[in-house]
VOPAGU-2260 file (C-alpha; in pm, 1 decimal, decimal comma):
REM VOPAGU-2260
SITE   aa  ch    i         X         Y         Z
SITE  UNK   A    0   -2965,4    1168,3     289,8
SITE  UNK   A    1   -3150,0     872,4     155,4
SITE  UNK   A    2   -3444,7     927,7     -12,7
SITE  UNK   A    3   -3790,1     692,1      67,4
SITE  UNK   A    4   -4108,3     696,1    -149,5
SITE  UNK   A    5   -4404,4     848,3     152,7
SITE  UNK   A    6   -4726,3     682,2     177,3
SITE  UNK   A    7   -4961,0     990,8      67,8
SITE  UNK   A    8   -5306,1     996,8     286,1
SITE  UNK   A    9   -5455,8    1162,7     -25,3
SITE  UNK   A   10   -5314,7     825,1    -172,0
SITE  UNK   A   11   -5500,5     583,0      -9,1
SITE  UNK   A   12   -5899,1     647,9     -53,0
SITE  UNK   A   13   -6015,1     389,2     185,5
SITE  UNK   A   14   -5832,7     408,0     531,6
SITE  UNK   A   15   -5892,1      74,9     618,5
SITE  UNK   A   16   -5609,9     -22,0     360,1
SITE  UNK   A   17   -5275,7      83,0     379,0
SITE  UNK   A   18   -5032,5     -43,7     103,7
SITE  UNK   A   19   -4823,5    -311,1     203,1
SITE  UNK   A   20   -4487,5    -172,1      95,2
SITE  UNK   A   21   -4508,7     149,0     272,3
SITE  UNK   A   22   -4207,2     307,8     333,9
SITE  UNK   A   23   -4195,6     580,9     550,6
SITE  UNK   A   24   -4126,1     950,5     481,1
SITE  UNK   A   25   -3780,9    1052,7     559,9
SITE  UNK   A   26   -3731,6    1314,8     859,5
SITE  UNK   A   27   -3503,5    1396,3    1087,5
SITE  UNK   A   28   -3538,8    1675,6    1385,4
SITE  UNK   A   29   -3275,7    1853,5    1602,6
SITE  UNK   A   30   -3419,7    1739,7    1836,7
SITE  UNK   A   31   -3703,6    1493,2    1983,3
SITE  UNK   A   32   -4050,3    1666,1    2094,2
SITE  UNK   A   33   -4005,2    1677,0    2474,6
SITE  UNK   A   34   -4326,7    1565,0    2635,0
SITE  UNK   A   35   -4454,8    1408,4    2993,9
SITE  UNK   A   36   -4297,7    1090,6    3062,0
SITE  UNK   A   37   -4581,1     861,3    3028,1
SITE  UNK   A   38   -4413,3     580,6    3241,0
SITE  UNK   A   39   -4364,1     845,5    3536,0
SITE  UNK   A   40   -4644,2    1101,8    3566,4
SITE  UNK   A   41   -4506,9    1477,9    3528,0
SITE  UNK   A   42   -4138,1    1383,2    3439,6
SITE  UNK   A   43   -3964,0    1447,0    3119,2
SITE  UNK   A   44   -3873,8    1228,4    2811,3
SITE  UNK   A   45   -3755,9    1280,3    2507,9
SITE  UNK   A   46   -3889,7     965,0    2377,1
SITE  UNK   A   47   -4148,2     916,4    2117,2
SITE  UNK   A   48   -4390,0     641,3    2208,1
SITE  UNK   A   49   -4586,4     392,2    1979,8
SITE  UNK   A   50   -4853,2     142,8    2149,0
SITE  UNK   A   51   -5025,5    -120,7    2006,1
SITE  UNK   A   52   -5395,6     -87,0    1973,0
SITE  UNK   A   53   -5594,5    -379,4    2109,9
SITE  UNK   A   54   -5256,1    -572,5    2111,0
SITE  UNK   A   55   -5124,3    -616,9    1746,1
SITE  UNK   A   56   -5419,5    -376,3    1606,0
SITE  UNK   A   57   -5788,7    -382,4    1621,0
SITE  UNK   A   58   -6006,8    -588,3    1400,9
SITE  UNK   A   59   -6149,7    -453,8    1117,7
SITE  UNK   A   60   -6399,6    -687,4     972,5
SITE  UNK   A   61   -6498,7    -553,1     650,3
SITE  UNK   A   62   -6184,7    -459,1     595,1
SITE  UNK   A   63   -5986,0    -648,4     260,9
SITE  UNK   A   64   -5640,5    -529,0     431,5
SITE  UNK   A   65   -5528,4    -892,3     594,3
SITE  UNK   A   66   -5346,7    -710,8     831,3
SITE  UNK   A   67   -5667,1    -551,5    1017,1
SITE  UNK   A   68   -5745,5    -933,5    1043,8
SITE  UNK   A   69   -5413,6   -1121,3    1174,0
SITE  UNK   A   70   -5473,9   -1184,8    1500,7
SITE  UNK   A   71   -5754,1   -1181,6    1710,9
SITE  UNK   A   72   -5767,3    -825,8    1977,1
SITE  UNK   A   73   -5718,3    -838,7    2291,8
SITE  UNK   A   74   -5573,1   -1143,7    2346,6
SITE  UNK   A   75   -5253,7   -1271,6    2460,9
SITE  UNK   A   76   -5166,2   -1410,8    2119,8
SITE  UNK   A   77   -5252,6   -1033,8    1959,0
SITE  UNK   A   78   -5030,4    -900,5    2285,1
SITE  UNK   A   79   -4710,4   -1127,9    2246,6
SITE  UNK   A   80   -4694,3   -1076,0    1891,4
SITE  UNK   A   81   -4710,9    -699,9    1940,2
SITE  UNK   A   82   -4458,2    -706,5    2156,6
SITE  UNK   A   83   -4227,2    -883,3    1898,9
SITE  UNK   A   84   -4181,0    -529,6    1752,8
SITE  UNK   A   85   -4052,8    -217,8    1931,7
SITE  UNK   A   86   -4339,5    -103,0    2130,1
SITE  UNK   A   87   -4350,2      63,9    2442,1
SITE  UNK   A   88   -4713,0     -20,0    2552,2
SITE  UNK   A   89   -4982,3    -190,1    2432,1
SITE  UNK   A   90   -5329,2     -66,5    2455,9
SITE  UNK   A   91   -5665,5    -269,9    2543,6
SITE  UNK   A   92   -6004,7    -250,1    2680,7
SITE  UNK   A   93   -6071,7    -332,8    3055,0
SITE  UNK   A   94   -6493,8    -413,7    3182,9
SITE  UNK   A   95   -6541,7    -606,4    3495,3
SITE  UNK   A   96   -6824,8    -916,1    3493,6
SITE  UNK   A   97   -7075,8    -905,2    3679,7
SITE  UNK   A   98   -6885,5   -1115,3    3953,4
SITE  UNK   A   99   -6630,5    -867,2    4008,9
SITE  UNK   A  100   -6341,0   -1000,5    3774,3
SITE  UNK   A  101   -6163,7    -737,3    3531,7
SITE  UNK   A  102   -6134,9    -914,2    3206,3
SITE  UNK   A  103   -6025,5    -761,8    2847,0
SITE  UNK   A  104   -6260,7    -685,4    2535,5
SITE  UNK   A  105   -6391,3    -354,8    2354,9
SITE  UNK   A  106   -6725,3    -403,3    2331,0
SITE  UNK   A  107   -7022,7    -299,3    2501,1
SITE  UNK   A  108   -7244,8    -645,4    2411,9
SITE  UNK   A  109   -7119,5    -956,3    2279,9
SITE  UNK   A  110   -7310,7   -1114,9    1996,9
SITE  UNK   A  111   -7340,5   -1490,7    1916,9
SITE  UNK   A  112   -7588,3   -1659,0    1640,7
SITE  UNK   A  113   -7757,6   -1926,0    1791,2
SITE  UNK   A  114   -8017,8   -2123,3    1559,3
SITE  UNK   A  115   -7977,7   -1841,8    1290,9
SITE  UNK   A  116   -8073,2   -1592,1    1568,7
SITE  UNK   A  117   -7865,0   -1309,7    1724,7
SITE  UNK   A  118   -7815,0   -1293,7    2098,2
SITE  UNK   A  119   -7675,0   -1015,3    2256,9
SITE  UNK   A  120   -7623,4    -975,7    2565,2
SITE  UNK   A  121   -7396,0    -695,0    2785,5
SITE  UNK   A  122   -7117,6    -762,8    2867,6
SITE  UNK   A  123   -7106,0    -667,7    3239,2
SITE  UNK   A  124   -7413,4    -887,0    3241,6
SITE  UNK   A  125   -7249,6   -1190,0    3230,8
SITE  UNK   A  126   -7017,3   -1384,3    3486,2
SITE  UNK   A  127   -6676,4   -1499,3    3375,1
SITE  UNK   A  128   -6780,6   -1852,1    3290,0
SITE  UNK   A  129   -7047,5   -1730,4    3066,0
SITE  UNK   A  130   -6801,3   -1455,2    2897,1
SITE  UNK   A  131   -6548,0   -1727,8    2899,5
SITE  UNK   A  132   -6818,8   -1947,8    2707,8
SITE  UNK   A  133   -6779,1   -1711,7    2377,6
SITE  UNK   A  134   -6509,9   -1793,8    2075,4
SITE  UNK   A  135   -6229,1   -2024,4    2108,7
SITE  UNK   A  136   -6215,3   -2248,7    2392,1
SITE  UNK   A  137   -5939,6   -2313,0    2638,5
SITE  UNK   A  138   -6007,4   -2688,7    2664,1
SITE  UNK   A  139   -5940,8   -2913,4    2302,7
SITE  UNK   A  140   -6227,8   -3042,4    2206,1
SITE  UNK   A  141   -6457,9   -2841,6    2355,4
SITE  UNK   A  142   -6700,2   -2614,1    2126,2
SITE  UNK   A  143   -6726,4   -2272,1    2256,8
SITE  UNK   A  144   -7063,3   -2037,8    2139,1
SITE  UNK   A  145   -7038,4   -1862,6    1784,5
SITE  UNK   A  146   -6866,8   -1494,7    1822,3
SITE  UNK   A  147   -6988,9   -1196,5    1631,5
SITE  UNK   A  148   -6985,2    -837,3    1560,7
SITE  UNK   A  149   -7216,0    -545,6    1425,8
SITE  UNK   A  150   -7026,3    -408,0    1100,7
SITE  UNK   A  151   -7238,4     -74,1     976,8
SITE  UNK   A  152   -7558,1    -232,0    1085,7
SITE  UNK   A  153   -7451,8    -585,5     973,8
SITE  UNK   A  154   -7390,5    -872,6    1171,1
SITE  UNK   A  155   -7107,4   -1053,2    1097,2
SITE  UNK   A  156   -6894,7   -1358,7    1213,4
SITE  UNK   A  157   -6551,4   -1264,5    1390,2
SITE  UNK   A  158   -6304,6   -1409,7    1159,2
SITE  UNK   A  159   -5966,1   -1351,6    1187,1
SITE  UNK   A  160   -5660,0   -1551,7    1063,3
SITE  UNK   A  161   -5507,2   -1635,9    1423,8
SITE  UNK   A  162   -5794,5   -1679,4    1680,3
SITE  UNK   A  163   -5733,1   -1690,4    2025,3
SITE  UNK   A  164   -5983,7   -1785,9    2332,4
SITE  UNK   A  165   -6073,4   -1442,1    2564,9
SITE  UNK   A  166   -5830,2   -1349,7    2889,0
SITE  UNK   A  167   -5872,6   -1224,1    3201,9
SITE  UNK   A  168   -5597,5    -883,0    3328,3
SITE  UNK   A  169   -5457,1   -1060,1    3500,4
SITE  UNK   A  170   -5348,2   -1316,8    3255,1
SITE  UNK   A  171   -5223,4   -1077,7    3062,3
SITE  UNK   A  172   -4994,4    -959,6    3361,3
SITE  UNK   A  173   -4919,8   -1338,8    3404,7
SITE  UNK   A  174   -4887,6   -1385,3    2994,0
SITE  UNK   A  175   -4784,1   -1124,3    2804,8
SITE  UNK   A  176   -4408,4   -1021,6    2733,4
SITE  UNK   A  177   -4274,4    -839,1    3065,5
SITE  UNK   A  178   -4091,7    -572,4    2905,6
SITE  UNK   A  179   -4410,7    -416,3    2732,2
SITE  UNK   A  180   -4636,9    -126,1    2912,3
SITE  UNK   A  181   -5002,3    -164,3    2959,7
SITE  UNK   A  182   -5255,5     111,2    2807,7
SITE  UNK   A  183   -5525,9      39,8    3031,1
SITE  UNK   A  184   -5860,3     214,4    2872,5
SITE  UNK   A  185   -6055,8     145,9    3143,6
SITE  UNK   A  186   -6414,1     119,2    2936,6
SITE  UNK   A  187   -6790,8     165,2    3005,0
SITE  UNK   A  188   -7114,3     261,8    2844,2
SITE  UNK   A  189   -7149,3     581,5    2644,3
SITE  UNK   A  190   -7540,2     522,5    2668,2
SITE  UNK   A  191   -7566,3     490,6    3059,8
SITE  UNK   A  192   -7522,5     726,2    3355,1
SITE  UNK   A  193   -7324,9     533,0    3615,0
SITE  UNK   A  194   -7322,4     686,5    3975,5
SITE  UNK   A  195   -7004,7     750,4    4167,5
SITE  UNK   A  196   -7040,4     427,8    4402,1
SITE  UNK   A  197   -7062,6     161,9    4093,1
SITE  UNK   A  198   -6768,3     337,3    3913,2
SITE  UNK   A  199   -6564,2     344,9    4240,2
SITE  UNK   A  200   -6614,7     -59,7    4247,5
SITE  UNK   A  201   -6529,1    -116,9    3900,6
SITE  UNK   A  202   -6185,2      85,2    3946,8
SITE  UNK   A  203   -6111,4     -94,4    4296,4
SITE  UNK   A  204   -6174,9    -409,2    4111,9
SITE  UNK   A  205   -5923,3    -333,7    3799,8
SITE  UNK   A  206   -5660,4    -145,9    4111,5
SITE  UNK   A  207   -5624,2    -485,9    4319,8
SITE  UNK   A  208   -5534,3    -707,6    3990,4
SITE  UNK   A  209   -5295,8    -387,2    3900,9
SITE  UNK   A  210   -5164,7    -384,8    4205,4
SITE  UNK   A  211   -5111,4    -766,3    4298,8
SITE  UNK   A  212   -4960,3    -821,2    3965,9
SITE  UNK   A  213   -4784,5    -534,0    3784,9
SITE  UNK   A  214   -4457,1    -532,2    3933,6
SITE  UNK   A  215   -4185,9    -303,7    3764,1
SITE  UNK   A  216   -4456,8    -300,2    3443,5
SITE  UNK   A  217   -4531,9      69,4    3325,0
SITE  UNK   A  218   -4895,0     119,1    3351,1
SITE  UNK   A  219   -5100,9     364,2    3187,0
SITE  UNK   A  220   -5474,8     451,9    3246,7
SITE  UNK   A  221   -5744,9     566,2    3013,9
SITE  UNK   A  222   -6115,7     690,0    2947,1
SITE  UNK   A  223   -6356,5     814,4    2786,1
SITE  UNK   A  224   -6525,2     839,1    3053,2
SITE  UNK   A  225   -6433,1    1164,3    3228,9
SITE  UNK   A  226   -6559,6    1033,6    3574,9
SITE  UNK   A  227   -6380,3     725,2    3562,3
SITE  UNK   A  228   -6042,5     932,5    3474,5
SITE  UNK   A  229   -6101,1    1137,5    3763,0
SITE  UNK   A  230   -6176,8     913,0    4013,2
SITE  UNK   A  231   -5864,8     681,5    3917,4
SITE  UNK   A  232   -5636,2     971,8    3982,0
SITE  UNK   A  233   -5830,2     982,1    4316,6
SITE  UNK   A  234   -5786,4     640,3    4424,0
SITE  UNK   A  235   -5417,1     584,7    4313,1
SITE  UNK   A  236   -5142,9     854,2    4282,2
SITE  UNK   A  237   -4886,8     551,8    4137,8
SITE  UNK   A  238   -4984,6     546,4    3778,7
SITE  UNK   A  239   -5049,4     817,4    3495,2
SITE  UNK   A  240   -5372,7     882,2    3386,7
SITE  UNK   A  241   -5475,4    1032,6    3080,9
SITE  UNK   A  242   -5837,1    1174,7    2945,0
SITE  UNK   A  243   -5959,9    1004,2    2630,0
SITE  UNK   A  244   -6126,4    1245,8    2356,2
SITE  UNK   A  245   -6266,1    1275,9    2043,3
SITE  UNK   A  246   -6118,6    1612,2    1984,8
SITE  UNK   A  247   -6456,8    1759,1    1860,7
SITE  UNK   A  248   -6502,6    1538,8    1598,7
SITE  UNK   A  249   -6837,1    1355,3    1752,0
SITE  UNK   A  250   -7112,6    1536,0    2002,4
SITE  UNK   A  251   -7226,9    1406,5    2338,4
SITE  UNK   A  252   -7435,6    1529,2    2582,2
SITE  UNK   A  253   -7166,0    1524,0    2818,7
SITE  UNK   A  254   -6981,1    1880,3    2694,5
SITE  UNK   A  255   -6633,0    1783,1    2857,3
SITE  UNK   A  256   -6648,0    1502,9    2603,4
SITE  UNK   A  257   -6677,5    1768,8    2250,4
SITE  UNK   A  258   -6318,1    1912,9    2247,3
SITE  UNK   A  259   -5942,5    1948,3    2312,3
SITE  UNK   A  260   -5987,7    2239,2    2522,2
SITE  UNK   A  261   -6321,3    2061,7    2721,8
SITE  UNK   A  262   -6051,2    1792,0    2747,3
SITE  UNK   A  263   -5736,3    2006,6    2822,7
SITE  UNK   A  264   -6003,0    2156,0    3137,2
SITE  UNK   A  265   -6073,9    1825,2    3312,8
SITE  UNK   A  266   -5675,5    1678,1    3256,9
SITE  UNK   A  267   -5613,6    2031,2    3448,7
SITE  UNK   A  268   -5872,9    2036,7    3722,0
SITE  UNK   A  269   -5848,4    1672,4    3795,7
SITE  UNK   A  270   -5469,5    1670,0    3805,4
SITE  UNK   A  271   -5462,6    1424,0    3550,9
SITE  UNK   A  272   -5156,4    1334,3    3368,7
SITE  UNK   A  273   -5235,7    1376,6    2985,3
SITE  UNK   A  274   -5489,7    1363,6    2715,4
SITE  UNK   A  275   -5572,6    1108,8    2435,2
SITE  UNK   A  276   -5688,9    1274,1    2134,7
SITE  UNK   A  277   -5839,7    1092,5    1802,3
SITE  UNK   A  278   -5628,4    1232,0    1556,1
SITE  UNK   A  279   -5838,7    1407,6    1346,1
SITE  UNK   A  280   -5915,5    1664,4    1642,7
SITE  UNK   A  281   -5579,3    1736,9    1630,2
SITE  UNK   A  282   -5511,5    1794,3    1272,0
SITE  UNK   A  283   -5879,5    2042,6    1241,4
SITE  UNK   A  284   -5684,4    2219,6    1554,9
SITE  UNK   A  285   -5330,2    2211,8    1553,8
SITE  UNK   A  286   -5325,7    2487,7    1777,3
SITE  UNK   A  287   -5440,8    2287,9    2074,9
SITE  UNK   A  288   -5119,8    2136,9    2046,7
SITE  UNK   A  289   -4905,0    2394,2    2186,1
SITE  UNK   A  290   -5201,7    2508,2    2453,6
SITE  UNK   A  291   -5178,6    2127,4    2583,5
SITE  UNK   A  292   -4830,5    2123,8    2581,9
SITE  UNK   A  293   -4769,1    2463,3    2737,9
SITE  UNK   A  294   -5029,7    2302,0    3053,0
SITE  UNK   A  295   -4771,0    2054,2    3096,7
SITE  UNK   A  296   -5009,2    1788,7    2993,2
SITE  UNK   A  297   -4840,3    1477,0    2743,8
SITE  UNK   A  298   -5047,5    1431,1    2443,6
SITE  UNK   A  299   -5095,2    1074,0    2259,0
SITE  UNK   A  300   -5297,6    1024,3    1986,7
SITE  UNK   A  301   -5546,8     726,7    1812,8
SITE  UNK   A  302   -5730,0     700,7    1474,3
SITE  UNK   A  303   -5711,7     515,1    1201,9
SITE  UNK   A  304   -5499,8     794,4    1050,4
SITE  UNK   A  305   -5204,3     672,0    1283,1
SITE  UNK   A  306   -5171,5     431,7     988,9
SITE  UNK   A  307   -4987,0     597,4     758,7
SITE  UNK   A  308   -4615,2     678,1     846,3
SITE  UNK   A  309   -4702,8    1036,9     702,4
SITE  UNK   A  310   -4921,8    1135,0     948,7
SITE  UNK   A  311   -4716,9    1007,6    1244,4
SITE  UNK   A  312   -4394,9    1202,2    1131,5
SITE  UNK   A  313   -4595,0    1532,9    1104,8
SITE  UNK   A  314   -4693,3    1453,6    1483,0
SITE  UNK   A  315   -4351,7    1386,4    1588,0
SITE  UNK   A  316   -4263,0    1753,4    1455,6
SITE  UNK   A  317   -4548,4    1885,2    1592,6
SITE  UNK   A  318   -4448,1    1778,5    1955,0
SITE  UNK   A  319   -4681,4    1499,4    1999,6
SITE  UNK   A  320   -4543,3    1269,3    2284,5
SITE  UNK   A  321   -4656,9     960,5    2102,1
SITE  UNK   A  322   -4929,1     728,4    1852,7
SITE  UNK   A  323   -5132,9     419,6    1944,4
SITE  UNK   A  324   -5137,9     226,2    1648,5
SITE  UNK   A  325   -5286,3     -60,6    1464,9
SITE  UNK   A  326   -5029,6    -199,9    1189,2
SITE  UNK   A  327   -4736,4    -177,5    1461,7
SITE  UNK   A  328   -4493,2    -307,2    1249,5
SITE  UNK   A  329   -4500,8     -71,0     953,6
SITE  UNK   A  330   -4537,1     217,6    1258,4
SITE  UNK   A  331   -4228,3      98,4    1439,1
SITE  UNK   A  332   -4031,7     113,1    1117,1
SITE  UNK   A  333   -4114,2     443,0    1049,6
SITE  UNK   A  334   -4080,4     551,7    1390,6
SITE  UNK   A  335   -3683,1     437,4    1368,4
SITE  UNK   A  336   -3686,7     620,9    1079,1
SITE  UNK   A  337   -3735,5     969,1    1304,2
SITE  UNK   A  338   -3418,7     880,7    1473,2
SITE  UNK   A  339   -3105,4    1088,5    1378,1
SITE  UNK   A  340   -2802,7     905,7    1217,3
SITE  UNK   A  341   -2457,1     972,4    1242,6
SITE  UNK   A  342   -2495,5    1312,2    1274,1
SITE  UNK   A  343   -2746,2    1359,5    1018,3
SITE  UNK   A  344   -3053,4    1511,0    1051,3
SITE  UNK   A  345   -2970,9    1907,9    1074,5
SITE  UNK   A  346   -3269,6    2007,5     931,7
SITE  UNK   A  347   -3538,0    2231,9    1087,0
SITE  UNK   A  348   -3775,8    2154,9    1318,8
SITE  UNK   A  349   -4026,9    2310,2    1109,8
SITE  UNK   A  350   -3961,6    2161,6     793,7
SITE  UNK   A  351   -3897,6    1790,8     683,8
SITE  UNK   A  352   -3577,2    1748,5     496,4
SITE  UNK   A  353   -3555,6    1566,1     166,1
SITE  UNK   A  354   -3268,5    1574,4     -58,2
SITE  UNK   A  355   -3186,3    1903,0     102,9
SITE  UNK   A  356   -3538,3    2022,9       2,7
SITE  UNK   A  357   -3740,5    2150,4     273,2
SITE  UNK   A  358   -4132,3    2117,3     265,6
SITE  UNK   A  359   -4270,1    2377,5     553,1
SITE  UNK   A  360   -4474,2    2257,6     823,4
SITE  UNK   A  361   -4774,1    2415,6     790,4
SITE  UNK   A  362   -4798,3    2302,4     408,1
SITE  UNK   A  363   -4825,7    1936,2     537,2
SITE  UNK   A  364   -5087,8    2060,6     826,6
SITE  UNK   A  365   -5305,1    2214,4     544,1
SITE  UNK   A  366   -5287,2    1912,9     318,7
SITE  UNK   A  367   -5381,0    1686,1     579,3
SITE  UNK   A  368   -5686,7    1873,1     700,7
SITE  UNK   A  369   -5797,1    1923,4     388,9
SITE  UNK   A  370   -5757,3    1508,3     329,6
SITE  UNK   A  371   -6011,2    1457,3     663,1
SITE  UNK   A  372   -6245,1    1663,7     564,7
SITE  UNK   A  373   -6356,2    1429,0     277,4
């Protein structure tokens, strides 16, 4: 077996920054976790999926890593060049304006400087001509307002290397590479208390662009917001639809929001599809894995942690049904790596094999808590 240098977590103090020639961990299974197909709700697959957060990976600011900066998120020029690489979805942030059209961007308000002051100003607030107004500008020539964003209390310009104007979903449908999924995190407000009727609008409004313009696309929905997951699984029975978590590791008032097993309750009695767990959550309890799993629930996972090929070869043995990542490139690469080759690979699904040197499990597990805890 040939051996490859790993990328250490314990290696790397700032997770932002990843080195740039990581190579991934060498390991080979006898076999591929089996997990809910996440293209066809409560099927099987024996496929391990990686999906591209915010397109090609979100942007991180402060970060000095060029990569967190390449392309501009969610945007068709962050999609297509996601989907250059071996993907099976890509993941991004649904709101709907406040004249009823679902368009694609993380954030709660959008900031602008204007005369050396900040305006900010919610998102839902604004139509689509005045969210269309913000960045880069469809028509040449034409100046669009100043884009910003609050880094750990800062404001900051949005900078990124390859800028690209906002889009609508359905452009995206109409735009991006047909043979790539769609992670649809449908997205709202962890500060306000929306009642059934306005979340039931919102949802009908993202379901008639889904369902005018999908096609043969796999489609996957999201939230954090348990509501919203529910009442998605309500109104369509086409599409998955998973639960989005912290895994315990941040407190809201809302208690089905504080852990895998709060999480693992509302996938069950909503008849949801699957659960989205930040990493972390998973690697302080490993032993939600198999509980999950045993519900016949899939399990993906997000965090910055998803960085390092390390950490996403210790989820493929653990049974993990798949990663949404930001540097999908490196990911992908180490993600071929988990594939068996000419009938190597014999090792134990326990242990990761390495010059016929096995390293346990559990040791790995151990390590890597003990890295997130600092």
């Amino acid at each position: 077996m040939a051996t490859a240098k790993a990328v250490h977590v314990s290696d790397v103090p700032n997770l932002d920054q990843v080195p740039e020639n990581a190579t991934p961990l060498s390991i080979y299974a006898t076999r591929l976790p089996m997990g809910v197909d996440v293209t066809k709700g409560g099927n099987k697959s024996s496929k391990f999926v990686v999906i591209g957060h915010r397109g090609h990976g979100m942007n991180i600011l402060q970060s000095a890593d060029r990569r967190m900066k390449a392309f501009k998120e969610n945007t068709i020029l962050s999609f297509n060049n996601a989907a250059k690489h071996p993907i099976d979805f890509i993941e991004f942030d649904v709101q709907v304006t406040k004249d009823d059209v679902a368009i694609i961007f993380h954030d709660d308000v959008i900031l602008s400087q204007e005369y050396g002051i900040v305006v900010e100003k919610r998102v839902t607030d604004l139509t689509l001509n005045e969210f269309f107004s913000y960045g880069p500008q469809r028509d040449d020539g034409k100046v669009g307002k100043s884009l910003a964003r609050k880094v750990n209390g800062n404001v900051v310009g949005w900078q990124v290397e390859s800028d690209d104007h906002s889009c609508t979903l359905q452009e995206a449908f109409e735009k991006v590479n047909p043979r790539v999924g769609f992670n649809i995190e449908l997205k709202f407000d962890d500060n306000i208390n929306y009642d059934q009727n306005h979340l039931i609008h919102v949802l009908q409004v993202v379901l008639k662009v889904v369902y005018e313009y999908a096609k043969d696309r796999p489609i996957i929905f999201s939230s954090f917001q348990p509501d919203a997951a529910l009442l998605i699984k309500k109104l369509q029975e086409r599409y998955p639809v998973y639960f989005l978590t912290n895994g315990g590791t941040e407190t809201y008032a809302d208690v089905r929001r504080n852990s895998l097993e709060e999480a693992r309750k509302v996938a069950l009695e909503g008849g949801l599809d699957g659960i989205v767990s930040e990493v972390k959550g998973i690697f302080r309890n490993p032993s939600a894995v198999r509980e999950i799993k045993e519900s016949n629930l899939s399990l993906l996972t997000y965090g910055k942690l998803n960085n390092f090929p390390e950490t996403v070869h210790v989820q493929h043995l653990m049974g993990i049904d798949g990663v949404i990542v930001d540097l999908v490139e490196e990911i992908t690469r180490a993600v071929d790596e988990l594939k068996p080759r000419n009938g190597r690979g014999d090792v134990k699904s326990g242990e990761i094999g390495d010059s016929g040197r096995g390293i346990d499990l559990s040791f790995l597990l151990n390590l890597i808590s003990q890295v997130i805890q600092h």
